[in-house]
DODOTOR-115707 format. One line per 10 residues: number of its first residue (from 0); their letters; for each residue x, y, z of N, C-alpha, C. Coordinates in steps of 0.1 Angstrom, whole numbers. Atoms other than C-alpha are relative to their C-alpha. Layout:
NUM	A	X/Y/Z/X/Y/Z/X/Y/Z; ...
This chain:
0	XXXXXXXXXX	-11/1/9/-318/1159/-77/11/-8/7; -13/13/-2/-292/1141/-51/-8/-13/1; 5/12/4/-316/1112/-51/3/-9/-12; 0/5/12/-315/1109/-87/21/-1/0; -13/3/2/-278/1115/-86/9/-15/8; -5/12/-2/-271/1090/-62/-8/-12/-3; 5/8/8/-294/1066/-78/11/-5/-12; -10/6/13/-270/1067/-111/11/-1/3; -16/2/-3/-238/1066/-92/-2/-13/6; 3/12/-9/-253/1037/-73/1/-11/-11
10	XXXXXXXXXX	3/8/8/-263/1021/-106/14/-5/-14; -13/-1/11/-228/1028/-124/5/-8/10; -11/5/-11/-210/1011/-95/-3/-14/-2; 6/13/-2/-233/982/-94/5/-9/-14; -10/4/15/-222/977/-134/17/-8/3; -14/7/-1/-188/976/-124/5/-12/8; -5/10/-9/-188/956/-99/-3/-13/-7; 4/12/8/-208/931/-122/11/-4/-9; -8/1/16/-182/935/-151/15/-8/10; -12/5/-4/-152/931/-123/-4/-18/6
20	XXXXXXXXXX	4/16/-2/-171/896/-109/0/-4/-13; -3/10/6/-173/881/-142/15/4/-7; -15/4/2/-135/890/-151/4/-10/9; -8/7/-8/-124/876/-121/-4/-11/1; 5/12/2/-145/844/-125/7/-6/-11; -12/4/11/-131/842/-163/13/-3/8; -13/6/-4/-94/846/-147/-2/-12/10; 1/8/-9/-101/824/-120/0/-17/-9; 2/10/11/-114/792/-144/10/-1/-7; -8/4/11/-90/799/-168/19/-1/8
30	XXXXXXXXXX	-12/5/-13/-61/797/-139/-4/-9/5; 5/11/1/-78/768/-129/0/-13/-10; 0/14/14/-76/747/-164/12/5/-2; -22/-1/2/-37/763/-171/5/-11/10; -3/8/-20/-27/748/-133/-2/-10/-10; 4/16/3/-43/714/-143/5/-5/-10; -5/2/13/-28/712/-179/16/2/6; -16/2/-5/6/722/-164/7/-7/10; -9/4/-8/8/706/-135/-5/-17/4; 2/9/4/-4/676/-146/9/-15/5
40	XXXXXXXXXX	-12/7/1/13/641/-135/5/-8/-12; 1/5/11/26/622/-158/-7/-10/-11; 9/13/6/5/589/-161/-15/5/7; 23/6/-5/-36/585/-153/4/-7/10; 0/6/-12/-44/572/-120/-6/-11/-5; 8/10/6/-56/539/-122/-13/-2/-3; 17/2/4/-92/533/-140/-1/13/-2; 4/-14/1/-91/572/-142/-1/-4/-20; 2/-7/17/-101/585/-183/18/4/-2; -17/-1/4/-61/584/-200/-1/12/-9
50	XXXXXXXXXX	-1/-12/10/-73/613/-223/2/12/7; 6/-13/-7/-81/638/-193/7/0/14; -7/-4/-11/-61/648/-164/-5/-2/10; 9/-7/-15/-73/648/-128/3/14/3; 4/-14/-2/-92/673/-120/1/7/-11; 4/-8/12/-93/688/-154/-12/5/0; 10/-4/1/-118/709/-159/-10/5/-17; 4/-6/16/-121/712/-201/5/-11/-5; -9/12/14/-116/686/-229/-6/4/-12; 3/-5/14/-115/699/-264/3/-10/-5
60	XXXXXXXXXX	-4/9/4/-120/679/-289/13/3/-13; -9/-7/6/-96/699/-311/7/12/5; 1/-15/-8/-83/728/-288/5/10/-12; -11/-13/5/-59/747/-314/-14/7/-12; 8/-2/7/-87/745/-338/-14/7/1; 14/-2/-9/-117/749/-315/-5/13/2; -2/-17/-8/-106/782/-298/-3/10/-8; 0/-13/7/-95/799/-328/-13/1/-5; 15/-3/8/-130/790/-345/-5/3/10; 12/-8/-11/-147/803/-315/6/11/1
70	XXXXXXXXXX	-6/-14/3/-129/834/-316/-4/15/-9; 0/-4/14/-134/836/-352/-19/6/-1; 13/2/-2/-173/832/-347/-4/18/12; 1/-8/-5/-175/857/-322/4/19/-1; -7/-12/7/-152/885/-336/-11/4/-14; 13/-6/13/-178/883/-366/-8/-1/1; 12/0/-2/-207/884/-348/1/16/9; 3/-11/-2/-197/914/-333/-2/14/-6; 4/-12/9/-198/931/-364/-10/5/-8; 11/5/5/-232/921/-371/-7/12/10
80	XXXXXXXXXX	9/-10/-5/-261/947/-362/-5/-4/7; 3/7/-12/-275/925/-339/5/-14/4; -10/14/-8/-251/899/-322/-5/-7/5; 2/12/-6/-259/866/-311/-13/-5/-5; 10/6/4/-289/856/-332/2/-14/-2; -7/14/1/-289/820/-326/0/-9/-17; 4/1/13/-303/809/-362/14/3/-11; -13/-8/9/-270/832/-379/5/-14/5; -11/6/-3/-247/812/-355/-4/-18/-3; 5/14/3/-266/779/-360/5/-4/-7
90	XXXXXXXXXX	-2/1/15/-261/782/-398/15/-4/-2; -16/5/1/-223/778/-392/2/-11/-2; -2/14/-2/-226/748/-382/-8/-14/-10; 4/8/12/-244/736/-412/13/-6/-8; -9/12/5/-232/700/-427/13/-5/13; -5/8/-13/-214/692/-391/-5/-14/3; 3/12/1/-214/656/-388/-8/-3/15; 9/1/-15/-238/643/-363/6/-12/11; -6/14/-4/-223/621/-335/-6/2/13; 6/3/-10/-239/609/-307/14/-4/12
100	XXXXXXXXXX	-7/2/-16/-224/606/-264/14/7/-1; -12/-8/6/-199/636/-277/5/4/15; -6/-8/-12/-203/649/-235/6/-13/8; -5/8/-6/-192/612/-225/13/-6/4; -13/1/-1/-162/603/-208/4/-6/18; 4/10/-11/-156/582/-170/3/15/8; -3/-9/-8/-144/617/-156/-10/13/-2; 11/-15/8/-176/650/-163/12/7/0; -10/-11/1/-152/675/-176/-14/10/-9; 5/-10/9/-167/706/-196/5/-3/-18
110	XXXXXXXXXX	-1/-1/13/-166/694/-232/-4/7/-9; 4/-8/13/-163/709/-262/6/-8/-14; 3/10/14/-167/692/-299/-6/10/-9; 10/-11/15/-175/718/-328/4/-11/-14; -4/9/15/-162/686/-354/-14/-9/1; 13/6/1/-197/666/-342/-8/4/10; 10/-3/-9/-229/672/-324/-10/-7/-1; 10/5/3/-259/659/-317/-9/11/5; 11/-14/-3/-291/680/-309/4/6/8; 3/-6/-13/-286/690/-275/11/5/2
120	XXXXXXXXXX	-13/-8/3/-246/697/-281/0/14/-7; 5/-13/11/-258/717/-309/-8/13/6; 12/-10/-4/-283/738/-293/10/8/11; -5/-4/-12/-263/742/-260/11/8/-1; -12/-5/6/-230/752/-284/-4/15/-7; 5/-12/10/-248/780/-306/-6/12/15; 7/-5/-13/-268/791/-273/14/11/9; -12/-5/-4/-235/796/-255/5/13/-4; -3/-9/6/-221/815/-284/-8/13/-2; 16/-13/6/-253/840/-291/0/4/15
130	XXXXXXXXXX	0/-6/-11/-250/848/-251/15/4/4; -10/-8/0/-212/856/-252/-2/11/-13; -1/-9/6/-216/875/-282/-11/15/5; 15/-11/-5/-251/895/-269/10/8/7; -10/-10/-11/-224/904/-241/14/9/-4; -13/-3/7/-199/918/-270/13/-4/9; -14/0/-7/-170/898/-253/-2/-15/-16; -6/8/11/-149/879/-278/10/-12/2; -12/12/-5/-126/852/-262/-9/-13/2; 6/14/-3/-133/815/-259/-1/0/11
140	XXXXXXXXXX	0/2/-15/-127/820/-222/-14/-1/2; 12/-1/-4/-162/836/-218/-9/-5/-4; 8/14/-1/-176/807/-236/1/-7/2; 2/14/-13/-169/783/-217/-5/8/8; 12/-2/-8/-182/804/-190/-14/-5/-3; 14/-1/6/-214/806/-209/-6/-11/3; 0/11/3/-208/769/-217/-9/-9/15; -1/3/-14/-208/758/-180/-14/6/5; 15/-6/-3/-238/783/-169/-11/-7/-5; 12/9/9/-259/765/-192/-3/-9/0
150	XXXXXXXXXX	-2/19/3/-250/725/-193/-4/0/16; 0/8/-14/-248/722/-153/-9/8/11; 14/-4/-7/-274/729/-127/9/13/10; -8/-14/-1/-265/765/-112/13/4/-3; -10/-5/5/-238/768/-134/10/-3/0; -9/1/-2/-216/753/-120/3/-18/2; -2/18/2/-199/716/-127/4/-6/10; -3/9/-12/-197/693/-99/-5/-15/0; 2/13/2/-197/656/-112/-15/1/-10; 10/5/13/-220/642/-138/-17/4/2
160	XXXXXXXXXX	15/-2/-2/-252/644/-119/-6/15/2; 4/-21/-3/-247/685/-114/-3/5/-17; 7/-4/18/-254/680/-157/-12/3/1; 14/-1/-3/-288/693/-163/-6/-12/-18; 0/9/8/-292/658/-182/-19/0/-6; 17/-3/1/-337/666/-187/-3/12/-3; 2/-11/8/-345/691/-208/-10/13/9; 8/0/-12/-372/701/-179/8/8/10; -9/-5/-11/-345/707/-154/7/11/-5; -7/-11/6/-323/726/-182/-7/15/1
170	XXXXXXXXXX	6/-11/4/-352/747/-188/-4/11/14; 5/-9/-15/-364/755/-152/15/10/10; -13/-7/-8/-327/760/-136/5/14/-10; -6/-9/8/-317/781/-165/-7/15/0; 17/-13/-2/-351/806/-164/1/3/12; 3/1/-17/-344/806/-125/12/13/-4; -13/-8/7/-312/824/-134/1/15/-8; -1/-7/9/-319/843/-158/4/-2/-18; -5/4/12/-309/828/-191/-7/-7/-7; 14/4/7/-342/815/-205/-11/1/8
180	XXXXXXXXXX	15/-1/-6/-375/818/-208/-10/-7/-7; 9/12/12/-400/792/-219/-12/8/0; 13/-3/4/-431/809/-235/-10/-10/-5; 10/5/1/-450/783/-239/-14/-4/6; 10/-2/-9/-469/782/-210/-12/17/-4; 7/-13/5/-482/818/-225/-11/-2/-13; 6/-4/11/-494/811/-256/-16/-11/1; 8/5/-3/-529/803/-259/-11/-14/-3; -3/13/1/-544/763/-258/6/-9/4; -10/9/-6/-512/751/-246/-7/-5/15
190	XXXXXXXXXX	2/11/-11/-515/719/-220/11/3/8; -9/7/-14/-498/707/-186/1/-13/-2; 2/13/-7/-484/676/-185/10/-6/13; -9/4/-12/-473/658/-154/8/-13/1; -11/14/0/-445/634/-149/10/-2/1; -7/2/-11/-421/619/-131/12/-4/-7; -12/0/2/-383/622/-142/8/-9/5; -9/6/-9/-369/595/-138/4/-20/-7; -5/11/5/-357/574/-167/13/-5/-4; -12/3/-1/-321/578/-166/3/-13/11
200	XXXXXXXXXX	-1/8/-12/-321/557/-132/-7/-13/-3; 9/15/0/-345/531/-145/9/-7/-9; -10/5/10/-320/526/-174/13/5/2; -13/-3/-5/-291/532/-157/13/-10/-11; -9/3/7/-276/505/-178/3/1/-6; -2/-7/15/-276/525/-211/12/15/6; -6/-12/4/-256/555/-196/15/-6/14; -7/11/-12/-221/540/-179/6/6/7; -2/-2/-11/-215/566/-158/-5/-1/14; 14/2/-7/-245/553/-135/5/-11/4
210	XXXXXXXXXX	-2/18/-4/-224/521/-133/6/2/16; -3/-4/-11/-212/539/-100/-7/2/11; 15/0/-9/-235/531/-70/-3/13/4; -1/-12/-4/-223/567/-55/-11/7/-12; 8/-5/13/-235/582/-89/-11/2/-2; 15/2/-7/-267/570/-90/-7/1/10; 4/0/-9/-274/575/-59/-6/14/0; -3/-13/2/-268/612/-63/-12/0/-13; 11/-5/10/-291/614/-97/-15/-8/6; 14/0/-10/-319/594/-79/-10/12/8
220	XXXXXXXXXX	1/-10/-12/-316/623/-56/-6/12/-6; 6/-16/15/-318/651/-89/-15/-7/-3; 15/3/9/-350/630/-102/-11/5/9; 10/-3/-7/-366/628/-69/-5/17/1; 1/-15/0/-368/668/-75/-11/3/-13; 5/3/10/-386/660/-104/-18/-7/-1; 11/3/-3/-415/641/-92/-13/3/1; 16/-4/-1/-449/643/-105/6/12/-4; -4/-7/4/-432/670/-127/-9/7/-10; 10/-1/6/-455/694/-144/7/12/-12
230	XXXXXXXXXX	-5/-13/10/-445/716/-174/-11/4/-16; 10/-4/10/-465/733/-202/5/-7/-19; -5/6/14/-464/720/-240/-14/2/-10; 10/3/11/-483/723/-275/-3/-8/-8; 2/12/6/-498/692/-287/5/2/-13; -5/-1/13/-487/684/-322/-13/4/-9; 12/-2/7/-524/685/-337/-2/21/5; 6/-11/-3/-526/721/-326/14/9/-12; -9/-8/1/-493/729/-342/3/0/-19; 2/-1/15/-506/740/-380/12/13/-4
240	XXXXXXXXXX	-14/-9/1/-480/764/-398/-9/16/1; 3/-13/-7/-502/795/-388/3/1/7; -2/0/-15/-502/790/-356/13/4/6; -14/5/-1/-462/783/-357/3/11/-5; -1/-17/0/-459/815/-375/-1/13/6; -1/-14/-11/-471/839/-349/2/-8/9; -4/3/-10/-460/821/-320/12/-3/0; -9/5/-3/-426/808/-326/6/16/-8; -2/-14/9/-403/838/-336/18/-11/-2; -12/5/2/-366/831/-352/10/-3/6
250	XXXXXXXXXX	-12/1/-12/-340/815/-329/-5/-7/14; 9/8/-11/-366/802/-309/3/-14/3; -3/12/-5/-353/770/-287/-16/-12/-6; 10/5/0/-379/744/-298/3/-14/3; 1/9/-3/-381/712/-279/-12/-11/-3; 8/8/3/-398/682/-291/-6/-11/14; 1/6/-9/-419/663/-260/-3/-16/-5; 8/10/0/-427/627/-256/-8/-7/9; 10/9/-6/-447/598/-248/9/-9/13; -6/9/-7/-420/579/-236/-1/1/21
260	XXXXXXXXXX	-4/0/-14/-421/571/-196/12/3/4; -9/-4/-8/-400/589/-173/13/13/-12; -6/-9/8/-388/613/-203/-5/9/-2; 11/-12/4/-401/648/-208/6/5/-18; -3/-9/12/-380/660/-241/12/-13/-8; -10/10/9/-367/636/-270/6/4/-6; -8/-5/12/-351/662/-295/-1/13/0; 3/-13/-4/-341/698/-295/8/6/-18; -7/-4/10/-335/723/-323/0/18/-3; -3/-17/1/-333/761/-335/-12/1/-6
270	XXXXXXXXXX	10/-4/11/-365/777/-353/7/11/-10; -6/-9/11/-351/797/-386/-11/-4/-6; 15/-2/8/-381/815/-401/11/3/-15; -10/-5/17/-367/815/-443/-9/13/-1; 5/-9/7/-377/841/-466/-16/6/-2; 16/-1/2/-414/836/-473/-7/0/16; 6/-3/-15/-419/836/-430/-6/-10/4; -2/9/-8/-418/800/-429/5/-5/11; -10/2/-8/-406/782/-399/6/-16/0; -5/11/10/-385/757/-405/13/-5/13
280	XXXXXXXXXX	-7/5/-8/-359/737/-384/12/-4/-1; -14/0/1/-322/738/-379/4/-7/14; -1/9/-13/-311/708/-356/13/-7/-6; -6/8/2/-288/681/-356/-8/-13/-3; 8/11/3/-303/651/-372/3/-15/1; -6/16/7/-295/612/-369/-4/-5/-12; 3/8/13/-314/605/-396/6/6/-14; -8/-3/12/-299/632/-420/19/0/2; -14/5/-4/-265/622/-402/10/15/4; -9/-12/4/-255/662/-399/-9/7/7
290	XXXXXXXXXX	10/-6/-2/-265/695/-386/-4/9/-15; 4/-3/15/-290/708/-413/-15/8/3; 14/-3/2/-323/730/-420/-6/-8/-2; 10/13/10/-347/699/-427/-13/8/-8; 8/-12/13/-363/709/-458/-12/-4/-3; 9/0/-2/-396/699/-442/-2/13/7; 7/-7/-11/-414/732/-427/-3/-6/11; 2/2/-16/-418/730/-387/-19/-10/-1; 14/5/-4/-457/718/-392/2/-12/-4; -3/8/8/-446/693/-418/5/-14/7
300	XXXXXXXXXX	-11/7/-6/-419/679/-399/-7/-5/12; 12/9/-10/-442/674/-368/-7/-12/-2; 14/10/5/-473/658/-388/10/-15/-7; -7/11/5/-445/632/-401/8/-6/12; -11/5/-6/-420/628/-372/-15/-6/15; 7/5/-9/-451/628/-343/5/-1/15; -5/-2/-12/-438/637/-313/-16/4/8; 11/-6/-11/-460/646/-282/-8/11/-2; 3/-12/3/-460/681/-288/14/10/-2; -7/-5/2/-439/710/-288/8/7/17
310	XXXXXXX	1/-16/-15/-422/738/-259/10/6/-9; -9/-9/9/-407/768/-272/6/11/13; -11/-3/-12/-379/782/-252/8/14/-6; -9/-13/11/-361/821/-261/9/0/12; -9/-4/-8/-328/831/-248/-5/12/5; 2/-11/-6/-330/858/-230/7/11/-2; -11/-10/6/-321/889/-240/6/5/13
């Protein structure tokens, strides 16, 4: 009996102590971005970004607007019977205009853009939200926490190359953690493929924070971690709408792989099963210019678009 007793006094403490580390993380962060907003100098250092402060650590692209809608989102997901379904919070964002290099800017700050997205904004924005809400907390503070956990390699932002810019890296750092888990290595058929990360660097010229020798030097450094990189996936010929039916379940992360050299994942999106227990796709689209359900079914949409294959990724409860 005092085993068991101090077992649950042990295990009530351990709670608290969790709940008092991530407050004081929130306050910490959010004393951290006040400070930098207020104590700001007046002009941009030279060649610095003129939109973003040194040392800032947030750039909204609407703050007054941003917050309260992330507020708003979360206060009514907590009144929902089960909070944080990513698919619900997805659907918000249906007809959001699609805009491509939304996290770009000469300084990595923690962006935020709920007026455009592109797939991986989109996924990583709804994601966020569906893991503050699971945690019934309601403030934008604790998503940007979320925000940050997620986008940058142990969570924590330290220059461009600490982004988890490879869907691969996103998936493995974040599952290390605790905050996904890719099932696709489980389900049964699924391949390995192997290969070597490492086409940001070879096309350094397409991304212009890479114009910085330091920079590059440093993501050479993240690829080499990468090398001869092996991860599980489901070819597209395998991926009929039965199949997709009992294996992918609603809210399910679903990344599209490719062929391309030195890239493991070309396009990411949400799985929303409709009515009849279709599965169907809620992403950000360039071609439909917005985020939208494409009102191709998931097998459909494969057998026409032709990607590699599949990986299917769940938040973690």
């Amino acid at each position: 009996m005092k085993a068991a007793n101090f077992a649950t006094s042990t295990s009530v403490i351990a709670r608290h102590i969790n709940i008092y580390a991530r407050v004081l993380a929130c306050a910490l962060l959010f004393t951290a971005w006040t400070a930098v907003a207020t104590n700001a100098p007046d002009g941009p250092a030279a060649g610095a970004d003129p939109t973003i402060a040194p040392g800032n650590r947030v750039e909204w692209h609407n703050e007054g607007t941003d917050t309260t809608r992330i507020t708003r989102i979360l206060i009514d997901e907590a009144q929902t019977e089960r909070p944080g379904r990513l698919s619900r919070i997805g659907m918000i964002f249906a007809g959001t205009p699609y805009g491509a290099h939304t996290l770009e800017g000469e300084q990595e700050c923690l962006r935020v853009n709920l007026d455009s997205m592109d797939c991986t904004t989109f996924v990583e924005t709804v994601a966020a939200l569906a893991m503050t809400a699971r945690e019934r907390r309601q403030s934008w503070q604790d998503f940007l926490y979320n925000l940050e956990r997620l986008r940058y390699r142990n969570g924590v932002m330290e220059g461009y190359p600490s982004r988890l810019h490879y869907v691969s890296a996103w998936i493995l750092d974040n599952q290390a953690r605790g905050l996904l888990n890719e099932v696709t290595g489980d389900i049964s058929g699924s391949r390995y493929m192997v290969k070597s990360l490492d086409y940001m660097s070879r096309h350094s010229g397409d991304y212009p924070a890479l114009s910085d020798s330091v920079t590059l030097g440093r993501m050479r450094s993240v690829e080499a971690g990468y090398s001869n990189h092996r991860y599980p996936y489901l070819r597209s010929s395998q991926c009929s709408a039965k199949l997709l039916r009992e294996v992918v379940h609603d809210g399910d992360i679903i990344a599209f792989t490719t062929a391309e050299k030195g890239l493991d994942v070309s396009h990411l999106g949400i799985a929303a099963v409709d009515e009849k227990g279709d599965v169907r796709l809620l992403h950000a689209s360039s071609k439909g210019g917005k985020v939208m359900v494409d009102p191709l079914p998931l097998a459909d949409y494969i057998r026409r678009n032709r990607p590699e294959g599949i990986r299917i990724i769940r938040l973690a409860e």
